[in-house]
C-alpha positions as CSV (number, residue, x, y, z in Angstrom):
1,X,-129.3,-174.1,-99.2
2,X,-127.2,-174.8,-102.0
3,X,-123.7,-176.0,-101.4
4,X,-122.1,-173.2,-103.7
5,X,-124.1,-170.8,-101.7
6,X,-123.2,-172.2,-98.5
7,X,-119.3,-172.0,-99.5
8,X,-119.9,-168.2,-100.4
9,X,-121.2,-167.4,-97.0
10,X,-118.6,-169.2,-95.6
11,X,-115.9,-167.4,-97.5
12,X,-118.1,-164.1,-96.5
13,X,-117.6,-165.1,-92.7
14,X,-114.0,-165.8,-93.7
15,X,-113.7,-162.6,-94.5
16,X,-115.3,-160.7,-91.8
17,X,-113.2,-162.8,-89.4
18,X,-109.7,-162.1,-90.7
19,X,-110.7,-158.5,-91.3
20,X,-111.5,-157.6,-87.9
21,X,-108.1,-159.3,-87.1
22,X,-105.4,-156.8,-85.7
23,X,-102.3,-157.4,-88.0
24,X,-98.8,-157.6,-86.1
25,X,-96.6,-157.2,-88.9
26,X,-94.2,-154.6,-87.8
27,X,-93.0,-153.6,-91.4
28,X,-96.2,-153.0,-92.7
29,X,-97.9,-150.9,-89.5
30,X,-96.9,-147.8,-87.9
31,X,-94.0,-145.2,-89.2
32,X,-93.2,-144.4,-92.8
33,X,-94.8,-147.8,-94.3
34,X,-98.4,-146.1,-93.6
35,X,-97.3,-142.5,-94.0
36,X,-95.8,-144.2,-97.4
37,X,-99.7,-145.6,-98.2
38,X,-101.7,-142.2,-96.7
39,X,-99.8,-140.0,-99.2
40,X,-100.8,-142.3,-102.5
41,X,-104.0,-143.0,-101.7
42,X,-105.6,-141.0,-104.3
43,X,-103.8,-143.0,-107.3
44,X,-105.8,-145.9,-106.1
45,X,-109.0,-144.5,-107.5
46,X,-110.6,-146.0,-110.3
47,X,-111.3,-149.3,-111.6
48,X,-108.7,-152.3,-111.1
49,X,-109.0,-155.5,-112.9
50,X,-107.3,-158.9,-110.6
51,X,-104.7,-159.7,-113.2
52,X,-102.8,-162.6,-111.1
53,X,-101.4,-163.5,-108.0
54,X,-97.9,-163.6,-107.4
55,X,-97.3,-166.9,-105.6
56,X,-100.4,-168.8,-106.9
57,X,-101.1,-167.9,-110.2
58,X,-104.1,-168.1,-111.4
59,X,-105.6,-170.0,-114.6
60,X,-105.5,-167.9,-118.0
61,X,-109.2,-168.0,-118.0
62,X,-109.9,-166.6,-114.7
63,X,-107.2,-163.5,-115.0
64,X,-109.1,-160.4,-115.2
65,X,-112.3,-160.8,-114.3
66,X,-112.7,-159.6,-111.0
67,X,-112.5,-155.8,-110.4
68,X,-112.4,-154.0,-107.6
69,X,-113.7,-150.4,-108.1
70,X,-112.3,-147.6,-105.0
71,X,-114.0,-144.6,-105.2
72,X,-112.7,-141.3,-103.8
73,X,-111.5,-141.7,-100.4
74,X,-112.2,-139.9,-97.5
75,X,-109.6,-139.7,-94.7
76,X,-107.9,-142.9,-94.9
77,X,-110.7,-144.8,-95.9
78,X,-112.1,-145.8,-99.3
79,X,-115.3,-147.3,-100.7
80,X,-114.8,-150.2,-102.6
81,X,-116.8,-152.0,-104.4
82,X,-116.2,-154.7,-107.7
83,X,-117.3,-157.8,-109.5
84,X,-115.6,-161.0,-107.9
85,X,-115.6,-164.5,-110.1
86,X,-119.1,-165.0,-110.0
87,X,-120.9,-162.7,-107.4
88,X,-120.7,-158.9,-106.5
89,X,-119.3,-157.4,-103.5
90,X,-118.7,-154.2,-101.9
91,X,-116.5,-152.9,-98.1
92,X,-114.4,-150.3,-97.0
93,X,-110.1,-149.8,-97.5
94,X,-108.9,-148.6,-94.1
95,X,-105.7,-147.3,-93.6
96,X,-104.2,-146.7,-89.7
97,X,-101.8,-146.7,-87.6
98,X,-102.7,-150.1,-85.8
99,X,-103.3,-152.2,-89.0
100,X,-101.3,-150.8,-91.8
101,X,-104.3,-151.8,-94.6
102,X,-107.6,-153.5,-93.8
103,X,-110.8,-154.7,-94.8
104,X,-113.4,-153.4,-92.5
105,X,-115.7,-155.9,-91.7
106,X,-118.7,-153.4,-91.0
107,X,-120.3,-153.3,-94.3
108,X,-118.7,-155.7,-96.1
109,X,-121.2,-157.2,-98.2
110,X,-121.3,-159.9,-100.9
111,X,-124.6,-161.5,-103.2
112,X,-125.3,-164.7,-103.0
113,X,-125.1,-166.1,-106.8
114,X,-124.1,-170.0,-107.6
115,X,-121.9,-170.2,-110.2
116,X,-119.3,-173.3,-111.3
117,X,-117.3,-175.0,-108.9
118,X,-114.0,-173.4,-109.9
119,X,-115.1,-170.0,-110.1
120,X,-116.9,-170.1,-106.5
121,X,-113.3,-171.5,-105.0
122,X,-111.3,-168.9,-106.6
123,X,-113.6,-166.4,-105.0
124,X,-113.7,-167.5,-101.9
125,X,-109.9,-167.5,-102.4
126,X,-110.0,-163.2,-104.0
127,X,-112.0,-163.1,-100.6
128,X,-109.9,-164.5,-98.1
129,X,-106.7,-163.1,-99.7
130,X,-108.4,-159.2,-100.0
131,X,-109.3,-159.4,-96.2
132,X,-105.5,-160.4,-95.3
133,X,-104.1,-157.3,-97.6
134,X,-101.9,-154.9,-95.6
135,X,-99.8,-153.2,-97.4
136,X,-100.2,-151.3,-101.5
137,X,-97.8,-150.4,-103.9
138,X,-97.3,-150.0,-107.5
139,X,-94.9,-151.2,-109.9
140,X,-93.3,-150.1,-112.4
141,X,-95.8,-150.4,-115.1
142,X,-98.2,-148.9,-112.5
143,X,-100.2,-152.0,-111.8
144,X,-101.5,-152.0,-108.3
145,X,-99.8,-154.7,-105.7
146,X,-102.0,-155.4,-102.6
147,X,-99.4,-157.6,-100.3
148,X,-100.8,-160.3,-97.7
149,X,-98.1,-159.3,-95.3
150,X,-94.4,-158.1,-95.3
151,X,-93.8,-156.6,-98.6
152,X,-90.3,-157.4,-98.5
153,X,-90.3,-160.9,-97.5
154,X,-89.7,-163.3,-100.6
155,X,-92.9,-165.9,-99.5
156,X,-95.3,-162.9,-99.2
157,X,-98.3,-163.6,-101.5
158,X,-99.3,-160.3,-103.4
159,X,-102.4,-159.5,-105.4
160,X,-102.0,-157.8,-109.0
161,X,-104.2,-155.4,-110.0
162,X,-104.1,-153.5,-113.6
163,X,-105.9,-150.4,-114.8
């Protein structure tokens, strides 16, 4: 097995690890936070292009290139699916009461492509960092903000989608 390979299904365990994780950030689960999600999840439909991380920014030439298409939901959950760095990868966006936002882990699948050394690492970053997301929101310019934990606390790393 190739090493790039190997660190893919790694990141792919990664991933069905932490998404299977119950998340105990008070701010994010329960109460108006998820009622706050459940009543915009139809704006999330459509195609969304990984333009940058907040707190780790990424290089010019990997800005956005991976997309994560959502489909129309159903209930609180959505079908997603998207091009990462170098392979594809599809799951479910789950929105409850327990977890705030989650990746399930049932169905989360990924191919199995080698590609350079940096892309793989960034993508087994997008990968890690997507299954910790529990919490959306949009700014002002409508760009999609998936955060890794508290919105409102200042070391909260936050993926940034555009249309």
């Amino acid at each position: 097995m190739r090493l790039s390979t190997f660190a893919s299904l790694l990141a792919v365990a990664a991933l069905f690890g932490l998404g299977a994780c119950n998340k105990s950030n008070d701010a994010v689960t329960g109460g108006p936070a998820v009622a706050a999600m459940r009543a915009r999840l139809q704006l999330l439909e459509g195609t969304w292009r990984l333009a940058n991380y907040r707190k780790q920014p990424l290089p010019p030439k990997q800005q956005n290139r991976v997309t994560l298409n959502l489909a129309n939901h159903s209930g609180d959950s959505l079908p997603a699916r998207g091009t990462s760095f170098v392979n594809r990868y599809g799951g479910t966006l789950k929105i409850d009461q327990a977890n705030g936002l989650s990746v399930l882990k049932d169905g989360f699948f990924t191919t199995e492509r080698a590609g350079p050394r940096d892309d793989q690492q960034a993508e087994e970053q997008y990968y890690r960092n997507l299954s910790k997301a529990t919490y959306f929101d949009f700014n002002g310019s409508g760009q999609l903000l998936l955060y890794l934990g508290d919105k409102d606390h200042p070391d909260t790393e936050v993926l940034i989608f555009a249309r």
